[in-house]
C-alpha positions, 0 to 999 in steps of 0.5 A, spaced: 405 438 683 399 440 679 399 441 672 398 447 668 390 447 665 395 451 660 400 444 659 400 441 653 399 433 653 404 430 648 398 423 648 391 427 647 394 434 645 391 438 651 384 435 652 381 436 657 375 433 658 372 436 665 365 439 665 365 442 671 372 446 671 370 453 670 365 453 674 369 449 681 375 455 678 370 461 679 367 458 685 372 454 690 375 459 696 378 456 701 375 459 708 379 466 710 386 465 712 387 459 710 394 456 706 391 452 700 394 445 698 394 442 692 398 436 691 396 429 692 402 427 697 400 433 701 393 433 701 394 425 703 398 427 708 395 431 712 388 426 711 392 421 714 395 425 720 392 424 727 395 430 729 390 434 724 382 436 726 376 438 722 376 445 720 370 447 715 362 448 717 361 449 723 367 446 726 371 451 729 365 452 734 365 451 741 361 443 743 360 443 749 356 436 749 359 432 743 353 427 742 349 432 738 355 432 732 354 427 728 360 422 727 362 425 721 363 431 724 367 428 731 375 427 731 379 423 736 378 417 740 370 418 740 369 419 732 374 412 732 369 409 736 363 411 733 366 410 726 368 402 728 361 401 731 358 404 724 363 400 719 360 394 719 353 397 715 358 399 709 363 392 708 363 390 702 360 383 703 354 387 705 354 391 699 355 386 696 348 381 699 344 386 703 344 393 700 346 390 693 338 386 693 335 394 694 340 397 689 337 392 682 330 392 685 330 400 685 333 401 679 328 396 675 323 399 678 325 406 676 327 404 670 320 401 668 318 408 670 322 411 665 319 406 660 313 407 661 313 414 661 318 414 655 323 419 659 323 423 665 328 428 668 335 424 671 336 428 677 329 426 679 330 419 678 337 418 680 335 422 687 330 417 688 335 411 687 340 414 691 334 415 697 332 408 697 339 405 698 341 410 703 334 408 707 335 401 707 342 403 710 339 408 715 333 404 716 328 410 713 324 404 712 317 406 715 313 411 711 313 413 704 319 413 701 317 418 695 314 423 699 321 422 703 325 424 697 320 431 697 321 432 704 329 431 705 330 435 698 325 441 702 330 440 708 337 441 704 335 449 703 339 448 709 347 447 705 344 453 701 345 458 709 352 460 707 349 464 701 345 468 705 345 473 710 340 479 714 332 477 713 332 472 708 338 467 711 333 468 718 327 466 714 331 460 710 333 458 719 326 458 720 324 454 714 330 448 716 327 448 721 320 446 719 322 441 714 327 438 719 321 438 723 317 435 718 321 430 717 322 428 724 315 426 724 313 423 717 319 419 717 325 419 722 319 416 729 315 412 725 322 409 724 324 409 731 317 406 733 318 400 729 325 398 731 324 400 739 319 394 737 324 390 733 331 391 732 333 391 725 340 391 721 341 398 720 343 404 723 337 407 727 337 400 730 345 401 732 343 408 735 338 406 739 342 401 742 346 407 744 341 410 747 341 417 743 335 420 743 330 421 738 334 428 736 341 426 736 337 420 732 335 426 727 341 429 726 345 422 723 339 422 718 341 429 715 348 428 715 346 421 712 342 425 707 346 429 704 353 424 705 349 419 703 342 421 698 345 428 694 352 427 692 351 421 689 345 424 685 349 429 683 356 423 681 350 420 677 347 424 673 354 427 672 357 420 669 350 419 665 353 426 662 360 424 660 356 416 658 352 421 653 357 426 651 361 419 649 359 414 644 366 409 645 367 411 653 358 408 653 360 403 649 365 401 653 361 402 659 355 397 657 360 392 654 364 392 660 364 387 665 363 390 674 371 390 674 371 395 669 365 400 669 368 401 677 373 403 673 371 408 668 366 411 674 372 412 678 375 416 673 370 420 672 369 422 679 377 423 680 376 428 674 369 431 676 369 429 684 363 432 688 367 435 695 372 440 691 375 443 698 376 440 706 379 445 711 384 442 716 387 445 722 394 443 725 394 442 733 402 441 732 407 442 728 406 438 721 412 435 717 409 435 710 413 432 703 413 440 701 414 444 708 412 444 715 404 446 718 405 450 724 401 448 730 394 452 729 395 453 722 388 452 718 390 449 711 385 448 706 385 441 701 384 442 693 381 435 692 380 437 684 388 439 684 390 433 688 386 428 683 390 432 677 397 432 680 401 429 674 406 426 679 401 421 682 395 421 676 400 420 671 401 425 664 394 428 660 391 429 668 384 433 665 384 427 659 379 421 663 383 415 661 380 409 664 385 405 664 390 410 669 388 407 675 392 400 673 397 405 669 400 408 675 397 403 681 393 407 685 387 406 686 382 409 682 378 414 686 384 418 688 382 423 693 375 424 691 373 420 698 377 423 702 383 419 705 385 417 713 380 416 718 374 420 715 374 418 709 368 416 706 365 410 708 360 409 704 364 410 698 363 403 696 355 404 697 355 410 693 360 407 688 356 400 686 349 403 686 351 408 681 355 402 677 348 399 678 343 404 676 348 407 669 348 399 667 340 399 667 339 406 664 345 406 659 342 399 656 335 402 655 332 401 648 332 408 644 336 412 650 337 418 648 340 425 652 334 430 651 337 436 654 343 436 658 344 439 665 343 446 667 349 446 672 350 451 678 354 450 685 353 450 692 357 453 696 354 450 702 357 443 700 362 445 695 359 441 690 356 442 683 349 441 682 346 438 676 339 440 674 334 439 669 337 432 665 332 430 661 332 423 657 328 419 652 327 412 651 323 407 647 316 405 652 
């Protein structure tokens, strides 16, 4: 089971190198009458099984007509399809040819910005790497991708919803909408307009050669925003936090060959993982390693907790140990990508980019952490969200 943030670890004397704890601890709370589970088989099992269903934002509602949910939402045999249909855009060959080619000619560019401007704010400029990947991935290739960046961060007020009620939850309903609108037309149709004409090796090629309409074609483009743009900004900017904060771990990390600055990024997201929380609901009876689920139950998964369970991660879980992975032959991510058949497919994309942009930006000449990021949480994700991360460099 988990350990005891009271536990004292006999090898690092209790450290706990986690940032983003006390504010996950004050804010995570599983839907209402949810059963929480928190150790690592557990959770695995329930992600594996296929007798459990979605059951977090906006999923108990009735869909009557399935194509307007992304697949990231869908279960069953009609997710199966459409996740097989989409995988081929995040295999590591293509990671490693195609997408790997936009990653190194955006993060050169956007450090000679940083040069040139002698620093600038990270979660500006990791979320413009982010945007860049993700749309070459997407096919978000047609109209101004800075201006895109500032449309899409204008849409996303939309995961701040649940936060809200009455007149201003009303307002913030029309706001989405208009945003998402704008959007659509800026971006998403000029998109769709040039790969009616000539189809391309991306996903909105792929989604019109399955007849979605121009709105289902919108409704991918947000979910891959969020999935795909905003919670690898806040994984970056939280892994340049930890780099700063530790000059032998940055030294490591500049040092170290592909192999192992995947490694020690996978470390920091077991203990700073991004998604804290997934609901699950039973539609059968379910054998767990720690009990039974009875059909209908709802549980809600503690990706933080599972990524600290002693037995699995090994002694001194909040201590950040590179090195744990290979330790106790797991592989390094644990839970913080999901697991079973919704785990995240651009886990890798997300990975390999962060990798690219932290080996560039930590090799900068006179780097330097200005100020640290002001940190909040979304409930609308359950994520934190690190803002106003200030660097310095030599021009």
């Amino acid at each position: 089971m988990t350990a005891s943030s009271t536990d004292v670890c006999p090898v690092h004397g209790g450290r706990d190198d986690r940032k983003s704890a006390a504010l996950a601890t004050a804010n995570v709370k599983p839907k209402p009458g949810a059963e929480v589970v928190a150790g690592f088989e557990d959770v695995r099992r329930v992600l594996r099984s296929q007798a459990m269903r979605q059951a977090g934002a906006g999923q108990d509602e009735d869909r009557d007509d399935l194509t307007q949910s992304s697949v990231f939402f869908l279960d069953g045999e009609d997710h199966k399809r459409r996740r097989t249909a989409i995988a081929k855009f995040f295999t590591p060959k293509v990671i490693a040819t195609r997408h790997r080619t936009v990653m190194e000619r955006t993060a050169d560019e956007l450090m000679a910005m940083l040069r040139a401007d002698r620093g600038g704010r990270l979660d500006d400029v990791s979320f413009r790497m982010t945007v860049a990947v993700a749309a070459e991935i997407v096919g978000l290739t047609n109209s101004n991708q800075l201006r895109m960046a500032k449309r899409i961060k204008r849409s996303l007020i939309g995961t701040e919803l649940g936060n809200h009620t009455g007149l201003r939850r009303s307002v913030m309903q029309v706001l989405v909408g208009v945003h998402a609108l704008n959007f659509m037309v800026q971006d998403v149709l000029p998109a769709v307009r040039a790969r009616r004409k000539e189809r391309r090796e991306d996903v909105i090629s792929h989604l019109l050669d399955e007849e979605y309409s121009n709105q289902q074609i919108l409704i991918e483009c947000m979910t891959y925003a969020v999935a795909g743009m905003v919670t690898t900004r806040e994984f970056i900017v939280m892994a340049a936090w930890h780099l700063f904060d530790d000059d032998a771990l940055r030294a490591r990390f500049v040092a170290g060959d592909e192999a192992d600055q995947l490694a020690i990024l996978e470390e920091i997201l077991r203990i700073e993982p991004v998604a804290a929380m997934l609901h699950r609901r039973a539609t059968e009876e379910t054998p767990l390693p720690s009990g039974t689920l009875a059909e209908g139950e709802v549980v809600a998964l503690s990706i933080r907790d599972a990524n600290l369970d002693e037995a699995t991660v090994g002694e001194c879980p909040h201590a950040l140990d590179p090195d744990r992975a290979t330790k106790v032959r797991m592989v390094g991510a644990y839970m913080s990508f999901g697991d079973g058949s919704h785990r995240c497919p651009g886990a890798n994309v997300a990975l390999h980019e962060s990798r690219v942009f932290l080996d560039k930006l930590m090799k900068l000449p006179g780097l330097e952490l200005v100020r640290p990021p002001t940190m909040t949480w979304n409930d609308g994700i359950m994520s934190y969200e690190l803002r106003d991360a200030v660097v310095s460099c030599d021009a």
